[in-house]
C-alpha positions as CSV (number, residue, x, y, z in Angstrom):
1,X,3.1,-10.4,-6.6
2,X,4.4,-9.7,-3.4
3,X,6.4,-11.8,-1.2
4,X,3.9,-12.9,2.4
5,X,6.5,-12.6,4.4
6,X,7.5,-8.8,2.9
7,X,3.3,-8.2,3.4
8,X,3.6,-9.4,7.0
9,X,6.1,-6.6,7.9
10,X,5.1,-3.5,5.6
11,X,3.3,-1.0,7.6
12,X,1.8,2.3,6.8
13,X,4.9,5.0,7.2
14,X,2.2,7.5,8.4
15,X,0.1,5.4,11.5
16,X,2.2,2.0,11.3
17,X,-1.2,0.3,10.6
18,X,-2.0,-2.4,8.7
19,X,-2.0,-2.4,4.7
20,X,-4.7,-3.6,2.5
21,X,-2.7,-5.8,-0.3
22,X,-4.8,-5.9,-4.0
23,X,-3.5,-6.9,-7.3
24,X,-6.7,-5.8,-9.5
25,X,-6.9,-3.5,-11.5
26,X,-3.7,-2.7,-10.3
27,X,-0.8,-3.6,-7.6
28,X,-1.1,-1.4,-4.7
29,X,-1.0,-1.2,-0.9
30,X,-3.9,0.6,0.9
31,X,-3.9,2.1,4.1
32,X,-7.7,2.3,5.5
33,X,-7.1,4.2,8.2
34,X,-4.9,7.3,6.6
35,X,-7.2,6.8,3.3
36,X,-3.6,6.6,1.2
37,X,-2.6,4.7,-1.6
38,X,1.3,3.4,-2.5
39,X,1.5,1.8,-5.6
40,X,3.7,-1.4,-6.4
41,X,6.0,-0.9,-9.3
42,X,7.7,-3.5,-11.2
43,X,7.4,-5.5,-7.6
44,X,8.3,-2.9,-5.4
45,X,6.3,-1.1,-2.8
46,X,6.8,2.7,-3.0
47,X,6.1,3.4,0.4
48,X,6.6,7.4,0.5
49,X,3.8,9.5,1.7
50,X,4.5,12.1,-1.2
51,X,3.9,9.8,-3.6
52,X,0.9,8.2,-2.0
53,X,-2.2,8.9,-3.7
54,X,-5.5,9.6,-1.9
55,X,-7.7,6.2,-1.5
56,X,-11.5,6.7,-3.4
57,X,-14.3,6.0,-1.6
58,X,-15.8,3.0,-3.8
Protein backbone atom coordinates (compact mmCIF):
# COMPACT_ATOMS: atom_id res chain seq x y z
CA UNK A 1 0.00 0.00 0.00
CA UNK A 2 0.92 3.41 -0.68
CA UNK A 3 1.87 5.97 1.70
CA UNK A 4 -1.42 9.09 1.62
CA UNK A 5 0.81 11.53 1.94
CA UNK A 6 3.05 10.07 -1.32
CA UNK A 7 -0.82 9.78 -3.12
CA UNK A 8 -1.45 13.42 -2.25
CA UNK A 9 1.60 14.62 -4.26
CA UNK A 10 1.91 12.06 -7.33
CA UNK A 11 0.53 13.55 -10.40
CA UNK A 12 0.22 12.30 -13.94
CA UNK A 13 3.88 13.12 -15.66
CA UNK A 14 1.81 13.69 -18.98
CA UNK A 15 -1.26 16.39 -17.77
CA UNK A 16 -0.23 16.76 -13.95
CA UNK A 17 -3.78 15.56 -13.19
CA UNK A 18 -4.98 13.72 -10.57
CA UNK A 19 -4.37 9.78 -10.19
CA UNK A 20 -6.87 7.15 -9.60
CA UNK A 21 -5.19 4.89 -6.62
CA UNK A 22 -6.57 0.85 -6.79
CA UNK A 23 -5.03 -2.03 -5.12
CA UNK A 24 -7.37 -4.91 -6.77
CA UNK A 25 -6.62 -7.03 -8.87
CA UNK A 26 -3.52 -5.29 -8.82
CA UNK A 27 -1.52 -2.02 -7.46
CA UNK A 28 -1.70 0.68 -9.95
CA UNK A 29 -2.13 4.38 -10.53
CA UNK A 30 -4.69 5.54 -13.28
CA UNK A 31 -4.80 8.61 -14.99
CA UNK A 32 -8.52 9.25 -16.31
CA UNK A 33 -7.82 11.87 -18.26
CA UNK A 34 -4.59 10.64 -20.46
CA UNK A 35 -6.40 6.97 -20.25
CA UNK A 36 -2.76 5.60 -18.88
CA UNK A 37 -1.85 3.12 -16.54
CA UNK A 38 1.62 3.00 -14.09
CA UNK A 39 1.89 0.10 -12.23
CA UNK A 40 3.20 -0.09 -8.51
CA UNK A 41 5.93 -2.59 -8.04
CA UNK A 42 7.15 -3.93 -4.90
CA UNK A 43 5.68 -0.41 -3.49
CA UNK A 44 6.93 1.77 -5.87
CA UNK A 45 5.09 3.88 -8.41
CA UNK A 46 6.67 3.57 -11.97
CA UNK A 47 5.62 6.76 -13.09
CA UNK A 48 7.24 6.77 -16.87
CA UNK A 49 5.01 7.27 -19.77
CA UNK A 50 6.96 4.52 -21.76
CA UNK A 51 6.07 2.16 -19.43
CA UNK A 52 2.49 3.16 -18.87
CA UNK A 53 0.13 0.92 -20.22
CA UNK A 54 -3.17 2.06 -22.01
CA UNK A 55 -6.29 2.20 -19.35
CA UNK A 56 -9.35 -0.37 -20.71
CA UNK A 57 -12.50 0.90 -20.93
CA UNK A 58 -14.39 -1.44 -18.23
Amino acid sequence: MLDERLLEILACPGCKGELEYRTEPEEVLICHSCSLVYEVRDDIPIMLMDEAKPLEKE
